[in-house]
C-alpha positions as CSV (number, residue, x, y, z in Angstrom):
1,X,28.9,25.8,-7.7
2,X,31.2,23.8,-5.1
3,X,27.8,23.6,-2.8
4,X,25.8,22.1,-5.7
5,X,28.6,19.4,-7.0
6,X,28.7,18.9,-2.6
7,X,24.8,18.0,-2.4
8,X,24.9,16.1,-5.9
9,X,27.9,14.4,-4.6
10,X,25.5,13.7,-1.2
11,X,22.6,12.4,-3.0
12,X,24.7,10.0,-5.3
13,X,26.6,8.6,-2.0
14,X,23.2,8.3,-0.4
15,X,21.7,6.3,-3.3
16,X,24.9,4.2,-3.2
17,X,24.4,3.4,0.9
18,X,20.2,2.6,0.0
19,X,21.1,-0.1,-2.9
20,X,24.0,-1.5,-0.8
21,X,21.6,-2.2,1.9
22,X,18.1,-2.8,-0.1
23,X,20.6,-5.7,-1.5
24,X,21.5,-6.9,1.3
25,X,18.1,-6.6,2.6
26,X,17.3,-8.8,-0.6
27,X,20.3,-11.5,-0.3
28,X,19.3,-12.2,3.4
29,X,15.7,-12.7,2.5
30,X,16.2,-15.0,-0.5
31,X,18.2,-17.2,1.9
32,X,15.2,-16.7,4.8
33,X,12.9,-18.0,1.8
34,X,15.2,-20.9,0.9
35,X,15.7,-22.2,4.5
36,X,11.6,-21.6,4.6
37,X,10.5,-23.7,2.0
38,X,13.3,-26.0,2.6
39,X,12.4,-27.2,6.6
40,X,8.7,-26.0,6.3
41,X,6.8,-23.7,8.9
42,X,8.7,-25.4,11.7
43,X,11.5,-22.4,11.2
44,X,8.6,-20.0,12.4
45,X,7.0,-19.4,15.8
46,X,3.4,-19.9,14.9
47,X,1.5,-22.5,17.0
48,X,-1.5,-24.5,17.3
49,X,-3.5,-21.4,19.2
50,X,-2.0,-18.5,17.1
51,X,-1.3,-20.3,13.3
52,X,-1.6,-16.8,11.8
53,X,1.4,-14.7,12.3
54,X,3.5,-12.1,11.0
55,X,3.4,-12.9,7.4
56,X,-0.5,-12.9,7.1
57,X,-0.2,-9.2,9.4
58,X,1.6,-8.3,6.0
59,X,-0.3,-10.1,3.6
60,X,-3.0,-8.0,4.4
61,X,-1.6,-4.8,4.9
62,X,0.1,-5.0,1.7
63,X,-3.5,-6.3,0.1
64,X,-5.2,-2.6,2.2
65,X,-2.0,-0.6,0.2
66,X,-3.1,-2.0,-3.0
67,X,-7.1,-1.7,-2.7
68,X,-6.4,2.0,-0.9
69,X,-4.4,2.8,-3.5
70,X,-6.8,2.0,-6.4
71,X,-9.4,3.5,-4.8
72,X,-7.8,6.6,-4.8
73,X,-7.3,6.6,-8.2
74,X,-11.3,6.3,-8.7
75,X,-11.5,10.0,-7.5
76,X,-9.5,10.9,-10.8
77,X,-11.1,8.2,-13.5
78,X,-14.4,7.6,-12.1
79,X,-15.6,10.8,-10.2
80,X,-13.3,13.5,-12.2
81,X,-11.2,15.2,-9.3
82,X,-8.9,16.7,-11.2
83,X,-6.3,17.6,-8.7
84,X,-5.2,14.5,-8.2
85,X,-4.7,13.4,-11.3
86,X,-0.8,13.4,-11.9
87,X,-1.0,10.8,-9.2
88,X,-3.2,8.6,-11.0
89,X,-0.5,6.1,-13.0
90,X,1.6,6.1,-9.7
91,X,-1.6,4.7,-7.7
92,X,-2.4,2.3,-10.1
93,X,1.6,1.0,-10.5
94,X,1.2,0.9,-6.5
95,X,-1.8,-1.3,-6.7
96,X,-0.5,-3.5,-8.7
97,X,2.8,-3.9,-7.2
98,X,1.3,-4.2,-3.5
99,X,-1.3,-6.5,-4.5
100,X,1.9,-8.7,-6.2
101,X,3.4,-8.5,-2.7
102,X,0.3,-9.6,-0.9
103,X,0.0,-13.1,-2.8
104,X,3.5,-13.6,-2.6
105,X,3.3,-13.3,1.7
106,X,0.3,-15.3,1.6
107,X,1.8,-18.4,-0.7
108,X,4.8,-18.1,1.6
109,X,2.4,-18.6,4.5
110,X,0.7,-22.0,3.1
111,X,1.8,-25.1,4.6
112,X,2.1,-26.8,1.1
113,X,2.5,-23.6,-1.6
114,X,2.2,-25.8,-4.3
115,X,-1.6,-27.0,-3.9
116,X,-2.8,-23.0,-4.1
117,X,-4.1,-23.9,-6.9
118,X,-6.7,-26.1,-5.2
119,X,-9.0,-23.4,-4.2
120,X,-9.8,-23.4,-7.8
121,X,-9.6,-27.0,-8.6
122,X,-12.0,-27.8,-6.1
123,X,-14.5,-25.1,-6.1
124,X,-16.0,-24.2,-2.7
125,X,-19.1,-22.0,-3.1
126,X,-20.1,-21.3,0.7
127,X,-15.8,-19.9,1.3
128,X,-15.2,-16.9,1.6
129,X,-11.4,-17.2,0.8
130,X,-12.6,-19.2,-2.5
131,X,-14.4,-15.8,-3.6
132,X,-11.9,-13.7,-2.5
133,X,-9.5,-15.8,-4.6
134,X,-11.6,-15.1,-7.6
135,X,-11.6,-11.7,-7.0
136,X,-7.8,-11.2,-6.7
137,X,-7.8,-12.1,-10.4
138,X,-10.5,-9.6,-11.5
139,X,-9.1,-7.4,-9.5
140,X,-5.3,-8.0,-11.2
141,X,-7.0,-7.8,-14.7
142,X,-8.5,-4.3,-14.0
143,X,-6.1,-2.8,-12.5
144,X,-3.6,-4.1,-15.3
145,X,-6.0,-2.8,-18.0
146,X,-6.4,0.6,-16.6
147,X,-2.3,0.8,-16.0
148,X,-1.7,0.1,-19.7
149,X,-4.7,2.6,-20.9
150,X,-2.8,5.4,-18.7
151,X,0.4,4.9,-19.8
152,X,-0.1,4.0,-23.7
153,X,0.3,7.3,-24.5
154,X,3.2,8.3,-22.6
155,X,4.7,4.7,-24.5
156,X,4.2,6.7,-27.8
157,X,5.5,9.5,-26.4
158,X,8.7,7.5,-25.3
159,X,8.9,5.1,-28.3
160,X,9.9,8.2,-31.0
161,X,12.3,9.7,-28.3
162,X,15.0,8.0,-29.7
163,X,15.9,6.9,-26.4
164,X,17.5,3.7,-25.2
165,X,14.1,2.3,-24.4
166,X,11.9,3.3,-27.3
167,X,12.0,-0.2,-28.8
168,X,10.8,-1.6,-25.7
169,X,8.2,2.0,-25.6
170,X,7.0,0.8,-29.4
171,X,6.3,-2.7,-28.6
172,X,4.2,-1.8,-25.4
173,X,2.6,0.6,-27.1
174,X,1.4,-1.8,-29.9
175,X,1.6,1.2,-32.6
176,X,4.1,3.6,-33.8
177,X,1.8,6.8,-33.3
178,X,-0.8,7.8,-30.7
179,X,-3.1,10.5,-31.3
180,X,-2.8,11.7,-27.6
181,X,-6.6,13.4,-28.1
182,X,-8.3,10.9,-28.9
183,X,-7.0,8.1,-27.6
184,X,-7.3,10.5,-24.0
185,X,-11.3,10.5,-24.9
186,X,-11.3,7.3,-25.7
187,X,-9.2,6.1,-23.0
188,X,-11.5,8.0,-20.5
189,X,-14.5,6.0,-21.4
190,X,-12.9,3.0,-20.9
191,X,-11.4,4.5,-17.5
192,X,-14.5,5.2,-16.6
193,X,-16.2,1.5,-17.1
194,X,-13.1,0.0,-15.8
195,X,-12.9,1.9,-12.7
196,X,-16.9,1.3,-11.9
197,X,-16.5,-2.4,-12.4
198,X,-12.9,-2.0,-10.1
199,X,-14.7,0.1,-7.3
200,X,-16.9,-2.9,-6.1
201,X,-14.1,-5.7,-6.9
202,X,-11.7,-4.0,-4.8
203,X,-14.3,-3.3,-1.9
204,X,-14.4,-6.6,-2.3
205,X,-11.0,-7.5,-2.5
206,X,-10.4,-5.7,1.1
207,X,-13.7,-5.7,2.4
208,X,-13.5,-9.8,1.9
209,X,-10.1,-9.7,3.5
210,X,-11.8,-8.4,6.3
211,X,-14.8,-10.8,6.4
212,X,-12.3,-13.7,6.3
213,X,-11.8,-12.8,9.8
214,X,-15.0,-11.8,10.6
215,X,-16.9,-14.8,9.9
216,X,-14.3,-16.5,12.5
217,X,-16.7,-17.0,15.4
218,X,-14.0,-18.2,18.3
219,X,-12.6,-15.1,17.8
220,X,-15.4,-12.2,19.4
221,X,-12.4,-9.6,18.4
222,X,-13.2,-10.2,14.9
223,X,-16.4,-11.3,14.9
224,X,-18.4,-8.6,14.5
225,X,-19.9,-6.5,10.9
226,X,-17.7,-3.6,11.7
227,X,-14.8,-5.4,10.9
228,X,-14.7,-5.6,6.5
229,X,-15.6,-1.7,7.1
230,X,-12.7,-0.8,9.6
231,X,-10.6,-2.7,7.0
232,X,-11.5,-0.5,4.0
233,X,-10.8,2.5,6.0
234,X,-7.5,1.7,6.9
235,X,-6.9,0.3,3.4
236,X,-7.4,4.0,2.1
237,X,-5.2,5.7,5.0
238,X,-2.8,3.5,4.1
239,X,-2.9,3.3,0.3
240,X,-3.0,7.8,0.5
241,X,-0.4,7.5,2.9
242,X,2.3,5.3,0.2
243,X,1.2,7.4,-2.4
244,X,1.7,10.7,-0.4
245,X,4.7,9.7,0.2
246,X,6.0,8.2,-3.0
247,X,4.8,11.7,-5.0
248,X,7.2,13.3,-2.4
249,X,10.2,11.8,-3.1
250,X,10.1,10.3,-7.1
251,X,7.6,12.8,-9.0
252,X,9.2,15.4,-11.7
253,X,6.3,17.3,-11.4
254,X,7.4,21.3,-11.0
255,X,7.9,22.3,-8.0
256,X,4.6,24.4,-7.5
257,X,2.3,21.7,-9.0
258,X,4.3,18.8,-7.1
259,X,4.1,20.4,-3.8
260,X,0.0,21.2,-4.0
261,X,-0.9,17.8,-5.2
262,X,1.3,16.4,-2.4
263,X,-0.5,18.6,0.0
264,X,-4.2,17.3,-1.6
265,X,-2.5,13.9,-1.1
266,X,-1.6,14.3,2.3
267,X,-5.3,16.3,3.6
268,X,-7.0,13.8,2.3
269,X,-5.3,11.0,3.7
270,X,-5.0,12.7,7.2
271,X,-9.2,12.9,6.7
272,X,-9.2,9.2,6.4
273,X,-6.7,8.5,9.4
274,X,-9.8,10.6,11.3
275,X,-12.7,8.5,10.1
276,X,-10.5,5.4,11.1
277,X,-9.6,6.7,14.7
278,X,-13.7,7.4,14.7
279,X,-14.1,3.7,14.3
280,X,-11.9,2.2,16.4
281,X,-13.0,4.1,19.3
282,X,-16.2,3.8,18.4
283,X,-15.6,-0.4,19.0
284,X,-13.3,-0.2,21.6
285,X,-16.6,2.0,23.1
286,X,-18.8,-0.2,22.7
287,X,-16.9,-3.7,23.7
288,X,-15.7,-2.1,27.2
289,X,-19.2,-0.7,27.8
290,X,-20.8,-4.3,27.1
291,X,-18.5,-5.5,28.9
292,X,-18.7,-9.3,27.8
293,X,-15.5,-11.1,28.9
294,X,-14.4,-12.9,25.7
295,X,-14.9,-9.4,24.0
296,X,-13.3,-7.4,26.6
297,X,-9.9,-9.8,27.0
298,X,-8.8,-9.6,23.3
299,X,-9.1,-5.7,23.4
300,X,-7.4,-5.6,26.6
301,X,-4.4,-8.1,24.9
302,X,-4.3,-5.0,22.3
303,X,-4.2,-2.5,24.4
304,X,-2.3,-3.9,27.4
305,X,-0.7,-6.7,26.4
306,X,2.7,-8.1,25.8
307,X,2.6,-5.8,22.6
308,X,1.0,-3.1,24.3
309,X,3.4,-0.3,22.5
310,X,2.4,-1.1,18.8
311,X,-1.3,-0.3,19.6
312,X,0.1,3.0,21.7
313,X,2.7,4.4,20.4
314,X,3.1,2.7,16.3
315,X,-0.6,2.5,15.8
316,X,-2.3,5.6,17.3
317,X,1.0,7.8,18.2
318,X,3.1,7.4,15.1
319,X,0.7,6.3,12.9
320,X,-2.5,8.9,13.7
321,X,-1.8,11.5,16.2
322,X,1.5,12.8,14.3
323,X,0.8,12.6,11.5
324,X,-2.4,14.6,11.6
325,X,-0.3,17.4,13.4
326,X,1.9,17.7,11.1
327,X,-0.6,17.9,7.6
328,X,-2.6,20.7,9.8
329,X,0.7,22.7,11.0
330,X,0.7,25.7,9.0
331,X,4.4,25.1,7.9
332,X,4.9,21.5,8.1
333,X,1.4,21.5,5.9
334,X,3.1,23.2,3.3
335,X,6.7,21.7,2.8
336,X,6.9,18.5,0.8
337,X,9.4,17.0,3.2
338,X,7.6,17.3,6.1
339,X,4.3,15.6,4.0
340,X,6.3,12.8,3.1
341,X,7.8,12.1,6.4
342,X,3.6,12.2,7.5
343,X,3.0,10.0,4.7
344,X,5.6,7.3,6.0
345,X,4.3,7.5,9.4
346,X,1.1,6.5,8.3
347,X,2.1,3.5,6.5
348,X,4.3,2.4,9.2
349,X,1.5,2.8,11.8
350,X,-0.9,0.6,9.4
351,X,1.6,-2.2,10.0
352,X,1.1,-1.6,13.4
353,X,-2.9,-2.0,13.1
354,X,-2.5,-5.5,10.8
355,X,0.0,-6.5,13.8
356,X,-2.6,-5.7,16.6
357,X,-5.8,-7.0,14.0
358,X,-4.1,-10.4,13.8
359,X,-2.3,-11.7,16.7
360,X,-3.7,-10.5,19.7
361,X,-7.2,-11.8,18.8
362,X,-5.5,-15.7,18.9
363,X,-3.2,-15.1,22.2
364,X,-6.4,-15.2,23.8
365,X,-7.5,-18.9,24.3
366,X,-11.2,-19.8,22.7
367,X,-11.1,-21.7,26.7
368,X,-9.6,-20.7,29.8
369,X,-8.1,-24.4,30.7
370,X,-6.9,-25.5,27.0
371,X,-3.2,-23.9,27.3
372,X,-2.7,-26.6,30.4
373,X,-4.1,-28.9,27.8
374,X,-1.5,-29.7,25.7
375,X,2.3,-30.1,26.8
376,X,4.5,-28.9,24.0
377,X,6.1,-26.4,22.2
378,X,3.5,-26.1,19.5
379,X,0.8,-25.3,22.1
380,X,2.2,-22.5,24.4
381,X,0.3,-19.3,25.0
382,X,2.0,-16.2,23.4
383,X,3.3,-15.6,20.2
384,X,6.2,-13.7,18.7
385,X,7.8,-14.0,15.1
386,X,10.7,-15.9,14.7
387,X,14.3,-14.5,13.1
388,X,13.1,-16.4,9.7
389,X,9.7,-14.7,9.6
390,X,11.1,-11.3,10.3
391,X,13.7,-11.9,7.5
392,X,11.3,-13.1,5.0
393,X,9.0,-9.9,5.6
394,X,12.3,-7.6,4.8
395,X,13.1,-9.8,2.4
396,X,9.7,-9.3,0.2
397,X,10.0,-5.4,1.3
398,X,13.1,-5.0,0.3
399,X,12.4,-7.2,-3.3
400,X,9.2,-5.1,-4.1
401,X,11.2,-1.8,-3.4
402,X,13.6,-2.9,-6.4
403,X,10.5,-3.9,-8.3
404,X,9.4,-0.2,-8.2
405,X,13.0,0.7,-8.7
406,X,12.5,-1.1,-11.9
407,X,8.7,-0.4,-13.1
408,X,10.1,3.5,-12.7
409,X,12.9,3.0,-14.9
410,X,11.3,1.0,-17.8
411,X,7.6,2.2,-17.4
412,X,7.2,6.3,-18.5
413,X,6.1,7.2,-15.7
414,X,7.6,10.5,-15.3
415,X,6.2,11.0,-19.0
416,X,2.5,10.3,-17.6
417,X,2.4,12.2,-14.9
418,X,3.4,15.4,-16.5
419,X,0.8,14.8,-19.7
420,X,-2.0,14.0,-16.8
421,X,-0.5,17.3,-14.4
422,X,-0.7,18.9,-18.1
423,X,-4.1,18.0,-18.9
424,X,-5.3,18.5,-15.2
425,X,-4.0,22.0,-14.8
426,X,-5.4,22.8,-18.4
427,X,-8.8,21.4,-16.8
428,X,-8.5,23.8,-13.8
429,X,-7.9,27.1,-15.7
430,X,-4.7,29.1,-15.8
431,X,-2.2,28.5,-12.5
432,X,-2.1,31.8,-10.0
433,X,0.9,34.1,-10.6
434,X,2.9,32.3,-7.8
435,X,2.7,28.9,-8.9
436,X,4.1,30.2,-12.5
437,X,7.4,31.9,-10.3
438,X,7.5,29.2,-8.4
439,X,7.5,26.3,-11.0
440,X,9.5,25.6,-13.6
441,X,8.5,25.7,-17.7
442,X,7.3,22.5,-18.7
443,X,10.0,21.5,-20.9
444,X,12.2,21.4,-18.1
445,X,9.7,19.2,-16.0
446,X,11.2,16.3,-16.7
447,X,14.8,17.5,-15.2
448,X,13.9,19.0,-11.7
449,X,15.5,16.9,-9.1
450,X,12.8,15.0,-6.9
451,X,15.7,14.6,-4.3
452,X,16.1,18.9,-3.9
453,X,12.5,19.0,-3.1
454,X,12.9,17.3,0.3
């Protein structure tokens, strides 16, 4: 008993110590943001030969989380893999809020945020950014759509609870009954169109992010057809990765089911950190073997350059090599602790890839002789973020952690994920005999302690 009250008295302080700094985290970066759009860009280190920085690096990592993430979720609503399917409303929440984070780092980024609109105002059929722009708000539409249709019933559920938020469950839920059978069969035809119309919009979504820098021909690092494809791929590792990890530490799953959809989570993911590690050594193969100059300098600024760590020891160390190792160990493999921590690793080694994607690629000078050019502070060679930019990326990390925070607490989450874990293990057949003694009944789902699982 005193070691129970000791560990609940733990996790309580611990939560305590994470808000205290998440809102600190959140009161520095609101102050970054003022001082940003107060003095303009000239509070960041960005220059006339590398104008994209660390705020686009995160712009479209968080845009890979969010298409990664709903394409994971197409494996449950689209092509029917059951297993996963307790993760389905948490990838789609995901993809929403990442894709919310993205467009708020790339407005932050714009010289004048105000005139975003004019992408739309003045139509520009031969851009690729004005198509991707179109895109983004298919692509919010869909995955807003599909969120609702997931979670209606769980609202339902919720609203005759009795709870403190049913009023808010019965409003959302736009009726004061749901017959949970058939709106599920008619929920899953509408899954199913939505997530076939969402499969090509958020290829493109990605895919586009990728050709925006493709299609940059002073830049032979990026210009080349491999690169929309090496984007997708990450996108995925990255979007398992989050959702590996955030299964591992918030789902109220049982114990049995949680750990061997976190395990699914994290073998697939681990797949897709493969296939991407197949690609970029497939590139870097054939750019050293070539051996054109232009090509070769901006992957030896990646590999050996100033930021020669990230690509070593964030991107491919952290972010690959562990990672794998520790989904394949045969105990770390199965403990959801150890998953999660693989997880984590992965999506901090994506950052690394954005990082290495965008600014090495612009160090390197489209001519030998234009540094010497130019005398002044805009035009130096090199490029590393300034205390503002680094502030404003915590900042919007820090923000979009309290937004989950939030969507957890007044979205039924935990109540969709059990009916979907319900209905997927009903799919499957009976459980074997140790994930019944392992588990707990299902009425006590809803209680077990995410927090004891790790």
């Amino acid at each position: 008993m005193t070691n129970t009250l000791q560990a609940a008295n733990e996790g309580r302080s611990s939560r305590l110590l994470g808000h205290v700094v998440l809102l600190a985290l959140s009161a520095v970066g609101i102050w970054a943001l003022s001082v940003r759009f107060s003095e303009g860009l000239i509070v960041t280190h960005l220059t006339q030969h590398v104008p994209w920085g660390l705020w686009i690096s995160l712009y479209i990592y968080f845009i890979g989380l969010s298409a990664g993430s709903f394409l994971l979720s197409t494996l449950i609503y689209v092509f029917g893999m059951k297993r996963f399917e307790a993760a389905g409303p948490l990838a789609l929440l995901q993809a929403l809020g990442c894709l919310v984070l993205g467009m708020l780092l790339i407005w932050i980024d714009l010289g004048h945020p105000a005139r975003f609109l004019n992408v739309f105002a003045y139509w520009n059929y031969s851009s690729v950014l004005a198509w991707e722009s179109a895109l983004y708000l298919a692509y919010s539409v869909v995955i807003i759509a599909e969120l609702y249709l997931v979670l209606r019933p769980a609202l339902a559920r919720r609203a005759h609870s009795g709870g403190p938020l049913a009023g808010l469950a019965k409003k959302l839920a736009f009726a004061g009954e749901a017959e949970e059978k058939a709106w599920r069969s008619k929920a899953a035809r509408w899954m199913l169109l939505l997530g076939i119309i969402g499969i090509p919009i958020a290829i493109g979504v990605h895919g586009g992010t990728g050709a925006i820098f493709a299609v940059v021909k002073s830049r032979p690092t990026w210009y080349t057809g491999l690169f929309p494809i090496v984007f997708l791929v990450s996108a995925l590792a990255s979007g398992g990765a989050l959702l590996t990890f955030l299964t591992a530490i918030s789902s109220r799953l049982p114990k049995a089911q949680k750990l061997d959809l976190v395990r699914s989570l994290g073998r697939l993911t681990v797949g897709v950190v493969a296939l991407d590690l197949l690609l970029l050594g497939s590139e870097m193969l054939v750019v050293f073997y070539g051996g054109i100059p232009h090509h070769v300098a901006g992957w030896h600024q990646i590999m050996f350059g100033p930021f020669w760590w990230i690509f070593w020891f964030v991107q491919v160390g952290l972010g690959a090599v562990v990672p794998i190792l520790v989904v394949l160990g045969k105990r770390t493999g199965n403990a959801i602790g150890p998953l999660a921590i693989a997880g984590l690793l992965v999506v901090f080694g994506i950052i690394g890839v954005r990082l290495n994607i965008v600014v090495p690629a612009q160090i390197e000078p489209e001519f030998a002789t234009l540094p010497d050019a130019y005398h002044h502070l805009r035009f130096v060679r090199g490029y590393f973020p300034s205390g503002n930019e680094w502030l404003v990326g915590l900042g919007v990390v820090a923000i979009g952690t309290w937004l989950f925070f939030v969507a957890r607490r007044l979205l039924p989450l935990d109540e969709a994920e059990q009916l979907a874990g319900d209905h997927s293990t009903a799919a499957a057949g009976p459980p074997p005999i140790h994930a019944k003694a392992e588990g707990r009944p299902a009425a006590a789902a809803g209680h077990v302690s995410s927090g004891g699982d790790l």
